[in-house]
C-alpha positions as CSV (number, residue, x, y, z in Angstrom):
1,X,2.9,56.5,109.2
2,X,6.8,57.6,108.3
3,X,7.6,56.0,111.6
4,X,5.8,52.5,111.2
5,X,7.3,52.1,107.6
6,X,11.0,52.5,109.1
7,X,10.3,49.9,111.8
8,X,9.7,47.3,109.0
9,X,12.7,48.6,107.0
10,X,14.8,47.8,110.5
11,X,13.0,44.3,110.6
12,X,14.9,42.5,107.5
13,X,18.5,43.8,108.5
14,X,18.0,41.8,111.6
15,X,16.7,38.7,109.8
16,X,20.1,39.1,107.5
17,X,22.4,39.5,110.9
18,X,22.8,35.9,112.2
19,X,24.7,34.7,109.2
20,X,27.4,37.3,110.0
21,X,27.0,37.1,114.1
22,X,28.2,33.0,113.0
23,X,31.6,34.5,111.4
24,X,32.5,36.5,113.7
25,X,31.8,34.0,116.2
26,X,34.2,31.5,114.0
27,X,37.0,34.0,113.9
28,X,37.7,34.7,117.6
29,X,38.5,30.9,117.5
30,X,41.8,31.9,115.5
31,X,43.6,33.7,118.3
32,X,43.5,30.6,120.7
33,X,45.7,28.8,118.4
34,X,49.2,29.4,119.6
35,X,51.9,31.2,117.1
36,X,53.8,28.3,115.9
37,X,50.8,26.2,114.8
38,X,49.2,29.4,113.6
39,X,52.6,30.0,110.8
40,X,53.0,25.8,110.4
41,X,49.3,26.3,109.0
42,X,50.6,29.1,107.0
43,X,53.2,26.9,105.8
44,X,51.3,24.4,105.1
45,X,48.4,26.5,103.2
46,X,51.3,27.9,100.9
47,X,52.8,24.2,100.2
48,X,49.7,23.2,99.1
49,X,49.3,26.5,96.9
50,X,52.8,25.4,95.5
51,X,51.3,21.9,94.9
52,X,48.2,22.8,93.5
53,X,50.5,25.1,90.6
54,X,53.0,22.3,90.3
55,X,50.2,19.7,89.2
56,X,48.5,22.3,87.2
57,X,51.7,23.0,85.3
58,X,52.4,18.8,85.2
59,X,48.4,19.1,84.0
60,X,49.5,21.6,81.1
C-alpha cells in the first residue's frame, strides 16, 4: 500500500511542471538575441527605471 500512496504523491508534481517547462522554454529565446540589442535593451530597461523615478519625484 506504501508504494501505491507514493505514486499518487508523484502524480500532482507533474500536473504542477508545465507552467515551469513554459519558462524555461521562454528563456532560451534570450541567447538568440545578439550582444548589442541584448545591452541597448539594458539601456533602455534602466532609462525607463530613471524615468519612472524622475516622474515619481516630479509626482512628490
Amino acid at each position: 500500500m506504501s508504494t501505491k500512496s507514493a505514486k499518487k504523491h508523484v502524480i500532482p508534481i507533474k500536473t504542477k511542471r508545465p507552467p515551469s517547462v513554459k519558462i524555461t522554454s521562454i528563456n532560451p529565446i534570450k541567447p538568440f538575441i545578439p550582444d548589442p540589442e541584448r545591452e541597448l535593451f539594458r539601456e533602455k530597461c534602466l532609462r525607463n527605471i530613471t524615468t519612472t523615478k524622475k516622474k515619481h519625484k516630479q509626482l512628490y
